[in-house]
N, CA and C atoms as an extended XYZ file, in Angstrom:
504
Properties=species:S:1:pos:R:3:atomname:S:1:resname:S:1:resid:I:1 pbc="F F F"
N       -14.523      -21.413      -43.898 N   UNK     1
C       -13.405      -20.950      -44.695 CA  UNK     1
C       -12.739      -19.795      -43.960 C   UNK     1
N       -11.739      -19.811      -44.217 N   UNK     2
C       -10.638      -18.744      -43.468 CA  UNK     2
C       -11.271      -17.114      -43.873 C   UNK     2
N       -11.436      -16.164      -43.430 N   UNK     3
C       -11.928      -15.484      -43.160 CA  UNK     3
C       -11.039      -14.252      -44.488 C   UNK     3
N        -9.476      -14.663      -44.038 N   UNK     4
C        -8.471      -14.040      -44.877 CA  UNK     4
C        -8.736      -14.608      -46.736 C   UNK     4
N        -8.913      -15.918      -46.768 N   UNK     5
C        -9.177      -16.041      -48.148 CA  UNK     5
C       -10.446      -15.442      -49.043 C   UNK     5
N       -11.801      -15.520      -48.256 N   UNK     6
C       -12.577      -14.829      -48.580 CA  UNK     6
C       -12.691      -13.242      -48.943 C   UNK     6
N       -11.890      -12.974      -47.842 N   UNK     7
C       -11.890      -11.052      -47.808 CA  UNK     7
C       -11.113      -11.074      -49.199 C   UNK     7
N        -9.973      -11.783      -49.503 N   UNK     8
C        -9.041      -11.497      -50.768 CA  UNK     8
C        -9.824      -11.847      -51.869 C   UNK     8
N       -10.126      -13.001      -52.166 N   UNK     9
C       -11.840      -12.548      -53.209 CA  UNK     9
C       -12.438      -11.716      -53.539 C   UNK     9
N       -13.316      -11.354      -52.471 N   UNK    10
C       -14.098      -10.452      -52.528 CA  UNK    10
C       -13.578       -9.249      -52.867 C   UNK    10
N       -12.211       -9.091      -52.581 N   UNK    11
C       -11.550       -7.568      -52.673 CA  UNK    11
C       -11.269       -7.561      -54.251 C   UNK    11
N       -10.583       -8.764      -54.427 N   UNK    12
C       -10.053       -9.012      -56.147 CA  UNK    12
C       -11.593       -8.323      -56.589 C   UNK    12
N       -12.519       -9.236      -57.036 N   UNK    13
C       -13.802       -9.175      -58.019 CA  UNK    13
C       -14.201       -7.612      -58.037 C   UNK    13
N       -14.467       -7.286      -56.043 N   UNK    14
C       -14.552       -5.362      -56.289 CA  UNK    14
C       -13.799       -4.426      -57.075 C   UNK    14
N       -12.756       -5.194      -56.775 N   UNK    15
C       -11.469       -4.310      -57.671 CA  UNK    15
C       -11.698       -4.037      -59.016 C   UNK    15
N       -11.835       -5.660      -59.512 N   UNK    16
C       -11.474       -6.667      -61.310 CA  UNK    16
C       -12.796       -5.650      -61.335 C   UNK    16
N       -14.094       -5.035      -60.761 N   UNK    17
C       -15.519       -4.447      -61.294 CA  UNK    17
C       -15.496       -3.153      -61.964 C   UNK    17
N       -14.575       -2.810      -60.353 N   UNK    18
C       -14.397       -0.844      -60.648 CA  UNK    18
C       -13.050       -0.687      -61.420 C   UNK    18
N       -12.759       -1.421      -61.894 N   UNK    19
C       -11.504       -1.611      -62.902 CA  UNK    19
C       -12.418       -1.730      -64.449 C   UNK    19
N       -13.723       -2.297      -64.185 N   UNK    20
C       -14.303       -2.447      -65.362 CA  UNK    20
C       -13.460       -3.642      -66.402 C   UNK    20
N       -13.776       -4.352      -65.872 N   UNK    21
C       -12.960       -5.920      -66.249 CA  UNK    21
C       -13.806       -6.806      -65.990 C   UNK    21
N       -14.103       -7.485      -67.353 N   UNK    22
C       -15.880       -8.273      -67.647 CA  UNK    22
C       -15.399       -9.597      -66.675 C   UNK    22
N       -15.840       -9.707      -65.925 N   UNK    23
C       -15.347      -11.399      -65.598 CA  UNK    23
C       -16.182      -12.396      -65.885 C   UNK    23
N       -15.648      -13.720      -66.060 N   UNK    24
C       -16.716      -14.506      -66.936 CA  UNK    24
C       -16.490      -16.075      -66.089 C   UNK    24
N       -16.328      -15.595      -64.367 N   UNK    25
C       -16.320      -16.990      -63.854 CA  UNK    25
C       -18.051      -17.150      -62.877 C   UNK    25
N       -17.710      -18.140      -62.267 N   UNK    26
C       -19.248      -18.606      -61.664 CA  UNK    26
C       -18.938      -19.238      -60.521 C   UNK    26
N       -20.168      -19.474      -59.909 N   UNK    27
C       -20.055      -20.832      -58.248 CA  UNK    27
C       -20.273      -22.115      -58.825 C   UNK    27
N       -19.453      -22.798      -58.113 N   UNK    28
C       -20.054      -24.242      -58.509 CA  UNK    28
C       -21.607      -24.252      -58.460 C   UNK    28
N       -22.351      -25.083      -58.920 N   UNK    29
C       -23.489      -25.658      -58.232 CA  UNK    29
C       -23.942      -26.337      -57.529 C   UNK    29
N       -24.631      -26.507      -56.801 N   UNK    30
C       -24.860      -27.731      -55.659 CA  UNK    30
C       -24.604      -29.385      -56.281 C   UNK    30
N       -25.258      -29.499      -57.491 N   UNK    31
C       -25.016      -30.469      -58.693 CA  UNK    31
C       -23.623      -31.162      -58.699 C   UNK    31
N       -22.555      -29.830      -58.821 N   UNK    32
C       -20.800      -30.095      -59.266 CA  UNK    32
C       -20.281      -30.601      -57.947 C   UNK    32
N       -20.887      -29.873      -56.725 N   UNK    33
C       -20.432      -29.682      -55.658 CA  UNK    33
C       -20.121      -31.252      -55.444 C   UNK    33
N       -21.710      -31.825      -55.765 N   UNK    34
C       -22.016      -33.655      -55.230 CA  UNK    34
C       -21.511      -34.608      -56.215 C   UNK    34
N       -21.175      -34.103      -57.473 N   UNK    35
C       -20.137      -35.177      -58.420 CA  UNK    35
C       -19.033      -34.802      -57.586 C   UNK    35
N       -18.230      -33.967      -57.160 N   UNK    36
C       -16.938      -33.613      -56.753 CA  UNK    36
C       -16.549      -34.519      -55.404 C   UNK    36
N       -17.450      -34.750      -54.850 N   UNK    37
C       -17.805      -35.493      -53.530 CA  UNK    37
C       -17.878      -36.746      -53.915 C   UNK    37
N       -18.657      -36.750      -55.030 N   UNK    38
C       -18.655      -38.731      -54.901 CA  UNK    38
C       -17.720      -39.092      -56.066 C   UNK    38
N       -16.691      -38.262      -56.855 N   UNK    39
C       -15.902      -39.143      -57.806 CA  UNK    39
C       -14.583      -38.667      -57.418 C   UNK    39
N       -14.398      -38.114      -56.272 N   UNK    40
C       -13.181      -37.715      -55.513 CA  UNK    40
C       -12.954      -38.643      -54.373 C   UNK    40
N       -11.751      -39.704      -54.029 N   UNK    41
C       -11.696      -40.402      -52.861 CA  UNK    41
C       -11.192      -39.694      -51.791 C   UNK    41
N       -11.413      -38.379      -51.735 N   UNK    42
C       -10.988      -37.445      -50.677 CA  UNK    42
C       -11.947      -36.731      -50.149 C   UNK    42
N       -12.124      -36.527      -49.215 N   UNK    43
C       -12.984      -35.847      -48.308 CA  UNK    43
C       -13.117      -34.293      -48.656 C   UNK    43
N       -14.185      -33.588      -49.425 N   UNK    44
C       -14.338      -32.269      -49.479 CA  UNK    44
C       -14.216      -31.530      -48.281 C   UNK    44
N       -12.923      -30.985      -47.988 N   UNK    45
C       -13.726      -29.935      -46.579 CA  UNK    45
C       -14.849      -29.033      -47.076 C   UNK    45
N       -15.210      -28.526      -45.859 N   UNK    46
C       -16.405      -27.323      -45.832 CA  UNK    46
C       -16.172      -26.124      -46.497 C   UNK    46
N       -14.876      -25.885      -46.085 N   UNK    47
C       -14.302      -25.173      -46.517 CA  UNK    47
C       -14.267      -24.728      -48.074 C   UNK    47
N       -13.787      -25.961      -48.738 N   UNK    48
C       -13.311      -26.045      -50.249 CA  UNK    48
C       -14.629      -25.741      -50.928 C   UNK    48
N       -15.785      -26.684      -50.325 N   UNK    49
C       -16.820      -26.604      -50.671 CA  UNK    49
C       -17.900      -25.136      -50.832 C   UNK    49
N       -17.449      -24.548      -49.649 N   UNK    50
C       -17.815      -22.498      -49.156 CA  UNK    50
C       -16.980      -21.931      -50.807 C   UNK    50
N       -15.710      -22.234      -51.081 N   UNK    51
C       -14.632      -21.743      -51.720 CA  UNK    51
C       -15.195      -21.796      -52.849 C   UNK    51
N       -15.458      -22.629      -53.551 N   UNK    52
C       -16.149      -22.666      -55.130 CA  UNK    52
C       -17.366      -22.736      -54.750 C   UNK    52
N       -18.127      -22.570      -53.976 N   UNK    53
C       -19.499      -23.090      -54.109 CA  UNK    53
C       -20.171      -21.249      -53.293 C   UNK    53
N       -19.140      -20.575      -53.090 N   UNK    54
C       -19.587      -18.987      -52.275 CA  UNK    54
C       -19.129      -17.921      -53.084 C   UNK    54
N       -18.251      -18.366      -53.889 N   UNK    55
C       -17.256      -17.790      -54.462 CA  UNK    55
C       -17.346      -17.721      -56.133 C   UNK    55
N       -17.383      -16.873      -56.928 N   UNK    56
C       -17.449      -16.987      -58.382 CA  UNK    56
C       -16.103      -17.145      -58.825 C   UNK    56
N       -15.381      -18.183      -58.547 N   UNK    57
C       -13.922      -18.373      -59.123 CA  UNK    57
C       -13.676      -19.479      -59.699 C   UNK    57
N       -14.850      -20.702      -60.168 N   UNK    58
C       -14.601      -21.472      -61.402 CA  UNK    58
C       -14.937      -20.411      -62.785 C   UNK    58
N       -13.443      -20.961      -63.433 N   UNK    59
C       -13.250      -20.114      -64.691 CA  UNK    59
C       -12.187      -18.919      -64.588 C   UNK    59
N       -12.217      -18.397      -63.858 N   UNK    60
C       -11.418      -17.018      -63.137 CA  UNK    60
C        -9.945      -17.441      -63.503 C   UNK    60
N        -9.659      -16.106      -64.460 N   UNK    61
C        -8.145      -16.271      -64.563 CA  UNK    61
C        -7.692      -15.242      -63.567 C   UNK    61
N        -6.330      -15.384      -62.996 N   UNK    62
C        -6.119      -14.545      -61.585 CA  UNK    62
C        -4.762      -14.409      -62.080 C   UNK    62
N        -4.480      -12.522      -62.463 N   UNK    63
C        -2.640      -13.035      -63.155 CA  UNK    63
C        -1.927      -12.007      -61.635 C   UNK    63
N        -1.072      -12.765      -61.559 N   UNK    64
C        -0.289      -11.952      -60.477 CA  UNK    64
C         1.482      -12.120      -61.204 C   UNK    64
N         2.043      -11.161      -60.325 N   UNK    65
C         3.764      -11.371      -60.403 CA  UNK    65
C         4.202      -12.344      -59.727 C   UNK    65
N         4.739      -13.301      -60.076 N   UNK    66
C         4.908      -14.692      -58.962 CA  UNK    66
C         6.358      -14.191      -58.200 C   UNK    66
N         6.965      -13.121      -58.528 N   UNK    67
C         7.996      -13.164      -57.396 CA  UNK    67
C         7.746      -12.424      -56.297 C   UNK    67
N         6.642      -11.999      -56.041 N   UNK    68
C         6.144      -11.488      -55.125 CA  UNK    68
C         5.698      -12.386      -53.690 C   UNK    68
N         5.299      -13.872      -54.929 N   UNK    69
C         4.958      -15.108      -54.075 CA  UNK    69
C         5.848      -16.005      -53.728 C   UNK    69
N         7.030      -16.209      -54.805 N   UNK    70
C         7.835      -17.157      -54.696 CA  UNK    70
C         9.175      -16.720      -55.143 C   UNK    70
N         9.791      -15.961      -54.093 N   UNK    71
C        11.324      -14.955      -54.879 CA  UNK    71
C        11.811      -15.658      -56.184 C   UNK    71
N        11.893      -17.459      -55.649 N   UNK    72
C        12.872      -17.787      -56.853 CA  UNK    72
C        12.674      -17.551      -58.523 C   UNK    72
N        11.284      -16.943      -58.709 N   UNK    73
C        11.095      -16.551      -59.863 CA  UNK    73
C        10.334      -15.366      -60.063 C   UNK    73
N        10.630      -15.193      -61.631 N   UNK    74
C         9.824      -13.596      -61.729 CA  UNK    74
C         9.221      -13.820      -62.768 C   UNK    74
N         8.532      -12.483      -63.348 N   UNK    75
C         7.958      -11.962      -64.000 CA  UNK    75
C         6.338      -12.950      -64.245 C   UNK    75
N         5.022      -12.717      -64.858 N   UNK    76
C         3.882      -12.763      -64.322 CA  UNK    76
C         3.460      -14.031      -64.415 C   UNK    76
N         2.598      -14.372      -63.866 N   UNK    77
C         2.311      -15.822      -63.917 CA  UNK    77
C         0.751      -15.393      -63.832 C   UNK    77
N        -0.150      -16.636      -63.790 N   UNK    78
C        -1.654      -17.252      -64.226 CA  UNK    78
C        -1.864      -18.481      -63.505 C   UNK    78
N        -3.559      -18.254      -62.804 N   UNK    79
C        -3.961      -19.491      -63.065 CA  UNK    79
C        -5.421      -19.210      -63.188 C   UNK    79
N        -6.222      -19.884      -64.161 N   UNK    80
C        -7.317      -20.185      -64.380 CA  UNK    80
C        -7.826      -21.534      -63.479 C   UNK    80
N        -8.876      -21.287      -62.990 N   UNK    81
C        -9.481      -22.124      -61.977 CA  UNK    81
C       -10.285      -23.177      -62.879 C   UNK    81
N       -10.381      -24.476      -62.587 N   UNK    82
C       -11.004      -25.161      -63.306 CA  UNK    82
C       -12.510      -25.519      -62.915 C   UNK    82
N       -13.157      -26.192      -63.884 N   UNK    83
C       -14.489      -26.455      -63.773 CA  UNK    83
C       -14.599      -27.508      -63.064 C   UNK    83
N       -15.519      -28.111      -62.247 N   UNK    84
C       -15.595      -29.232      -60.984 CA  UNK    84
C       -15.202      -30.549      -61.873 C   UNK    84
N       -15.450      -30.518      -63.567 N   UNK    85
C       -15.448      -31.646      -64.140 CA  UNK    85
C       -13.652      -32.077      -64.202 C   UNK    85
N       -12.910      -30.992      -64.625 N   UNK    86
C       -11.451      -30.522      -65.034 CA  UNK    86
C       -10.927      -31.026      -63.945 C   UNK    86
N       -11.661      -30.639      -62.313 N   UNK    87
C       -10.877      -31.452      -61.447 CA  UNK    87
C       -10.424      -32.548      -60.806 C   UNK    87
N       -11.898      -32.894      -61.480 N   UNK    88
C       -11.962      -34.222      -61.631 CA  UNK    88
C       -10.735      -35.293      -62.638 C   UNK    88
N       -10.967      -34.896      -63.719 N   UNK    89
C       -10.117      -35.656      -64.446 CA  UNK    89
C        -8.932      -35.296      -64.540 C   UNK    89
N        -8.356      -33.863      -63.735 N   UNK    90
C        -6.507      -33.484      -63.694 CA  UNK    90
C        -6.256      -34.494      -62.582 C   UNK    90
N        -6.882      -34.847      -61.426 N   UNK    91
C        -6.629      -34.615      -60.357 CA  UNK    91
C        -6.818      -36.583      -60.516 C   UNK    91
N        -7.915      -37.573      -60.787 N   UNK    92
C        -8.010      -38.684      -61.169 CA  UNK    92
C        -7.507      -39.263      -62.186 C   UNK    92
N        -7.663      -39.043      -63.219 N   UNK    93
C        -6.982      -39.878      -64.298 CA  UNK    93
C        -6.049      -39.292      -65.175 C   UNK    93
N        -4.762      -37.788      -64.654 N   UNK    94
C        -4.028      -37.682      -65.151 CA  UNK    94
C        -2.854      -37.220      -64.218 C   UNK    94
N        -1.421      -37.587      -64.682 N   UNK    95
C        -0.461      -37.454      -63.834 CA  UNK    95
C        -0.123      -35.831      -63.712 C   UNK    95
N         0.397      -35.558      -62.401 N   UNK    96
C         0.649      -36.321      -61.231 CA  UNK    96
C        -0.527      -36.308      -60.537 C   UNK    96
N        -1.483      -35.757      -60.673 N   UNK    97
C        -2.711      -35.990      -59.894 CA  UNK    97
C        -3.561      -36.834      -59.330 C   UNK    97
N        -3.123      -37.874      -60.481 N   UNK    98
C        -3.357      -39.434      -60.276 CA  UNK    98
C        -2.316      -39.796      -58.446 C   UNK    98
N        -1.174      -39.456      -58.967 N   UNK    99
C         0.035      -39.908      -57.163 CA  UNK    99
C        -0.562      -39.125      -56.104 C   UNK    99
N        -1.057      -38.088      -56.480 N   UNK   100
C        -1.081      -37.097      -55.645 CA  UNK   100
C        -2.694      -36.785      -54.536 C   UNK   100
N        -3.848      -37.306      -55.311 N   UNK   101
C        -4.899      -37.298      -54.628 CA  UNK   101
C        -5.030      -38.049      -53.635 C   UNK   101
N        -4.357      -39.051      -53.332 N   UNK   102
C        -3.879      -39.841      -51.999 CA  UNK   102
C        -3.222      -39.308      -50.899 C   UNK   102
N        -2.441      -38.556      -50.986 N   UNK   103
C        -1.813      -37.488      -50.020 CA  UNK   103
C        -2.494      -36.154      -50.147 C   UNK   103
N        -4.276      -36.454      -50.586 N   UNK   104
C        -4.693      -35.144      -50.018 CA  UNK   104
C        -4.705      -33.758      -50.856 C   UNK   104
N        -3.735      -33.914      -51.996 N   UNK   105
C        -4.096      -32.745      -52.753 CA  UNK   105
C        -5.092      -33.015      -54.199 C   UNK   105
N        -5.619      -31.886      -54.548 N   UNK   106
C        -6.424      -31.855      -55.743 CA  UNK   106
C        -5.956      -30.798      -56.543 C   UNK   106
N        -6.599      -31.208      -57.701 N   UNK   107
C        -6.245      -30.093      -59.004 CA  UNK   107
C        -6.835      -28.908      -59.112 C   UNK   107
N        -6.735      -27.938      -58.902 N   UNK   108
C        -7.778      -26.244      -59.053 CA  UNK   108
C        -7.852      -25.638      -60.295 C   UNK   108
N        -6.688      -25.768      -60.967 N   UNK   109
C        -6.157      -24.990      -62.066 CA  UNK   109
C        -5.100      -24.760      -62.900 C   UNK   109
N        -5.107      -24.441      -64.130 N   UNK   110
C        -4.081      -24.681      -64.567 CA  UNK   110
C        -3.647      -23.416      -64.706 C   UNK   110
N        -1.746      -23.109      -65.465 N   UNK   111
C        -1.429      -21.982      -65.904 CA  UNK   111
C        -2.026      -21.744      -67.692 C   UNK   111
N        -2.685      -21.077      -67.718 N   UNK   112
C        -3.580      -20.698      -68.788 CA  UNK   112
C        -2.820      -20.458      -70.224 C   UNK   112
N        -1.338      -20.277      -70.132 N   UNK   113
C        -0.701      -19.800      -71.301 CA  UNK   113
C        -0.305      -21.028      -71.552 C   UNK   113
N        -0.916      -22.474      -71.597 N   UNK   114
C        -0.411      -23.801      -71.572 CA  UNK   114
C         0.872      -24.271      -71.337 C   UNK   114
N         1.374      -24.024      -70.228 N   UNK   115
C         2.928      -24.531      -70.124 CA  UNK   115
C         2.568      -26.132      -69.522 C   UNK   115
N         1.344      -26.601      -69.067 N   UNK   116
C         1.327      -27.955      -69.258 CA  UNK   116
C         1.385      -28.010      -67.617 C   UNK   116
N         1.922      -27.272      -66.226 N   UNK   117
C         1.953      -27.300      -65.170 CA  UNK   117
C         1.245      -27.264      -64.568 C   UNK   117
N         0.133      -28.026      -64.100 N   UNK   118
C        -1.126      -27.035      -63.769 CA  UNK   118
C        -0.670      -26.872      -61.933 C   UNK   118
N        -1.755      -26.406      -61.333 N   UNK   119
C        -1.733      -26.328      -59.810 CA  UNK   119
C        -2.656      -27.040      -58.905 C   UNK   119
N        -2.143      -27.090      -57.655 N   UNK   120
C        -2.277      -28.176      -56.670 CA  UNK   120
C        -2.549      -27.418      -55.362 C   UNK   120
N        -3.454      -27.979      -54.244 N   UNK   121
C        -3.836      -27.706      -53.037 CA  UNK   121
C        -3.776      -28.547      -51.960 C   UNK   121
N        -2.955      -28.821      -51.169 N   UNK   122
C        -3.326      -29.506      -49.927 CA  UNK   122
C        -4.864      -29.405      -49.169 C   UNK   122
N        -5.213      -30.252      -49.069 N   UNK   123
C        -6.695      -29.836      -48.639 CA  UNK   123
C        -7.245      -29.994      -47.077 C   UNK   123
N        -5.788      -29.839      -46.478 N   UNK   124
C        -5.678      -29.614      -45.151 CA  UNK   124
C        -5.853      -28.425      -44.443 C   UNK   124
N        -5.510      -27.290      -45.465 N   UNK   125
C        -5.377      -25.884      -44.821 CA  UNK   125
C        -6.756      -25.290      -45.583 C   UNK   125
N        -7.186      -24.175      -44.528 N   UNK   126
C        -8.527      -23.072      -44.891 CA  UNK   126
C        -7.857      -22.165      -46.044 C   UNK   126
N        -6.747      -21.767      -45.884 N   UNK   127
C        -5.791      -20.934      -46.972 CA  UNK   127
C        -4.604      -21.457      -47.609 C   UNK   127
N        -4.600      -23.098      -48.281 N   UNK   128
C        -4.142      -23.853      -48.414 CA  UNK   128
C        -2.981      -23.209      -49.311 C   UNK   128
N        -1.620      -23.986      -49.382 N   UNK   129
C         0.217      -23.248      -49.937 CA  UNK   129
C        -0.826      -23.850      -51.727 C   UNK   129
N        -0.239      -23.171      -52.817 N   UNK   130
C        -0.559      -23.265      -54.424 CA  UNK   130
C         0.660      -24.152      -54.437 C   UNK   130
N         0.478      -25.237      -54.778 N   UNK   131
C         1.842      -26.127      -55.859 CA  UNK   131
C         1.987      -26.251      -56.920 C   UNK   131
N         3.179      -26.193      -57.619 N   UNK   132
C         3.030      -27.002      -59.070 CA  UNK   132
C         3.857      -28.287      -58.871 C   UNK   132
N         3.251      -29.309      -59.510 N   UNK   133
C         4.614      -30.255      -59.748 CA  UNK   133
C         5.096      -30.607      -60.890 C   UNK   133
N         5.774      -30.071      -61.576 N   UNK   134
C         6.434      -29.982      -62.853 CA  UNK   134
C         6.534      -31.290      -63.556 C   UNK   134
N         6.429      -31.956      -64.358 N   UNK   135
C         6.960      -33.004      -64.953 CA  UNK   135
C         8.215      -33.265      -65.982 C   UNK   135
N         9.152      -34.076      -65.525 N   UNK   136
C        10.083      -33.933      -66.158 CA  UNK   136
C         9.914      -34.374      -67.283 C   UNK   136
N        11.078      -34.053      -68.431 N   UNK   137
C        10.936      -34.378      -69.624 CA  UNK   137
C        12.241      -34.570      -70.167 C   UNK   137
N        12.639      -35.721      -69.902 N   UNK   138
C        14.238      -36.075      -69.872 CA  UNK   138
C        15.025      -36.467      -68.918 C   UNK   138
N        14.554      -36.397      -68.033 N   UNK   139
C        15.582      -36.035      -66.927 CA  UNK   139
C        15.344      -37.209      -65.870 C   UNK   139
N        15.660      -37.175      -64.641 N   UNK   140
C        15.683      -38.129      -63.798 CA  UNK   140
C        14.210      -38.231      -63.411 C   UNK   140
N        13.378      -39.785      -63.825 N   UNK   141
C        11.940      -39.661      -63.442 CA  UNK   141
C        11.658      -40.130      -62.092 C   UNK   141
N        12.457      -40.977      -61.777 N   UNK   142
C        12.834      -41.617      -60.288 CA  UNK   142
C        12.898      -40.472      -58.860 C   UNK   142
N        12.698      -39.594      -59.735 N   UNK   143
C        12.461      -38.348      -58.259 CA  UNK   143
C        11.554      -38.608      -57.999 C   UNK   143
N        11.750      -38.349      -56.409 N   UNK   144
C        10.127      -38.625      -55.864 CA  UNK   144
C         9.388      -37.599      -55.910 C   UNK   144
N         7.723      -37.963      -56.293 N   UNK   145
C         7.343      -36.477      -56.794 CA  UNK   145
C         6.607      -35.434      -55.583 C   UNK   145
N         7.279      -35.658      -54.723 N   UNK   146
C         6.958      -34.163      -53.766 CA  UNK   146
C         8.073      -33.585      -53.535 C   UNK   146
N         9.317      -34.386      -53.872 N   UNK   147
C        10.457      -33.080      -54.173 CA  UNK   147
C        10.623      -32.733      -55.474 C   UNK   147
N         9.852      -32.876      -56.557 N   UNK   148
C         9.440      -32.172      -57.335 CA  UNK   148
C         8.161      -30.891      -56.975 C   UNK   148
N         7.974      -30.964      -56.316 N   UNK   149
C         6.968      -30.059      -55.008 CA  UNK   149
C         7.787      -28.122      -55.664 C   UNK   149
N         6.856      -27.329      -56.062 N   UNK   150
C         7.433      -26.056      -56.382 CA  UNK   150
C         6.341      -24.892      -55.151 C   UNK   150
N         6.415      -24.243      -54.541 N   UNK   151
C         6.019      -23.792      -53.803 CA  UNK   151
C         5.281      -22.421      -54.706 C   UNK   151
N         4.178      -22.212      -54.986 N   UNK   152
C         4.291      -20.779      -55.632 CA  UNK   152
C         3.466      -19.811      -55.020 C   UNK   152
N         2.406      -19.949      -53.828 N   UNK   153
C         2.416      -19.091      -53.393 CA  UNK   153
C         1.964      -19.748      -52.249 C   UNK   153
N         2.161      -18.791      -50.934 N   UNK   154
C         1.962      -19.609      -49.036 CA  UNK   154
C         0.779      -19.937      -49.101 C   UNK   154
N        -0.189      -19.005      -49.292 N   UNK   155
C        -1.508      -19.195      -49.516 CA  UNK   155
C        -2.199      -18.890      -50.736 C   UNK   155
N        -3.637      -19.400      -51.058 N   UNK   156
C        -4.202      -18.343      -52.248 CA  UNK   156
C        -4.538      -17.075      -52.081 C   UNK   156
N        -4.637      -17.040      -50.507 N   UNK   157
C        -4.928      -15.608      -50.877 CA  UNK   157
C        -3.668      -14.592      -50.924 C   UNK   157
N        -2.787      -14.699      -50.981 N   UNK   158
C        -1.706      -13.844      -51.517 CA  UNK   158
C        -1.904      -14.016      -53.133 C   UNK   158
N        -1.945      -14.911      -54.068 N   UNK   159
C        -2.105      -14.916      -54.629 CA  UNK   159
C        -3.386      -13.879      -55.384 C   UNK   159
N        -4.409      -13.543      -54.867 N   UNK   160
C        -5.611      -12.634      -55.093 CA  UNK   160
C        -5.412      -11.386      -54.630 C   UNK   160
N        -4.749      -11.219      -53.401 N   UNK   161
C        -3.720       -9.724      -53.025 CA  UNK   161
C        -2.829       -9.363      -54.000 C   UNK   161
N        -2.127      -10.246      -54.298 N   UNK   162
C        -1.222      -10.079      -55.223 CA  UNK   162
C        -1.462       -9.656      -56.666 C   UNK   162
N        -2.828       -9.941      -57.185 N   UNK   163
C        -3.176       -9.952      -58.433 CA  UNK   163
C        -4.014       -8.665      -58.309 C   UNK   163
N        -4.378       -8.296      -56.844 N   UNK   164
C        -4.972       -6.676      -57.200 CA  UNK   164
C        -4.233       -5.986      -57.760 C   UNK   164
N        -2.766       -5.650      -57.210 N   UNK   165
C        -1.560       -4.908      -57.168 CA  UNK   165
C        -1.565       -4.844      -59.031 C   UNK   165
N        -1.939       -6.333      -59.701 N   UNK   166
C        -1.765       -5.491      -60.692 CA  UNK   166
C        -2.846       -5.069      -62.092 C   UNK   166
N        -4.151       -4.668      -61.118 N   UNK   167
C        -5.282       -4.057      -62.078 CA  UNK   167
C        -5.040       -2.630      -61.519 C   UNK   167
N        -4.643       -2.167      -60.584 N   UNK   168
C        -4.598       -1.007      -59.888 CA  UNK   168
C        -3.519        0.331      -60.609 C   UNK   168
């Protein structure tokens, strides 16, 4: 795992501690790790696997200012990380996750205040770009859905930099 995503972790949780902010996430288990592997038709990197499985960030809500990440919008945004089972079934048997696990991305998490958007990872990169892909509701469905593609932050770990900035 990228060296930069880890340090931003680790910095968040030190922070979220001496901030005195109960956190109530966990590591995968070796258990989740091997359902995730065999009911996913995508190849776990090592990486992903180090990431929830080194890392106490299933469950972890992480709130940052998203225009910090993504100018075109402001004020605060969320995502709660999901449980190995959650990623399973956002990412397999519900849209767009269903189009989308073929080209490589999976489901991590959703935005926690239920706007219904959840988020997405290419599972190509060690510090993989956060997506949402919005679903329309009215509107032209015939878009193809990676230009429905919303960029919200380059990496996660800006996203965990970003979310120190505001326990501090």
């Amino acid at each position: 795992m990228q060296p930069i995503l880890g340090s931003a972790i680790e910095e968040f949780i030190e922070i979220s501690e001496d901030a005195d902010i109960k956190l109530t996430s966990r590591k995968a288990t070796t258990e989740e790790l091997k359902m995730l592997e065999s009911e996913l038709p995508v190849k776990l990197p090592q990486w992903y696997r180090d990431l929830i499985g080194d890392y106490p960030i299933i469950n972890l809500e992480v709130k940052w200012n998203v225009e910090t990440t993504n100018p075109s919008y402001s004020g605060e945004t969320a995502i709660e990380f999901f449980e190995p089972q959650y990623i399973i079934e956002e990412t397999m048997e519900e849209f767009p996750g269903i189009d989308l696990v073929h080209l490589n991305y999976i489901c991590i998490g959703s935005e926690p205040a239920g706007t219904g958007d959840n988020y997405y990872i290419r599972l190509d990169d060690e510090d993989p770009t956060l997506y949402q892909f919005p679903i329309p509701i009215g509107s032209d469905e015939t878009e193809p859905l990676l230009e429905r593609r919303i960029q919200i932050a380059e990496h996660i770990s800006d996203v965990f930099r970003e979310a120190i900035k505001t326990i501090q």
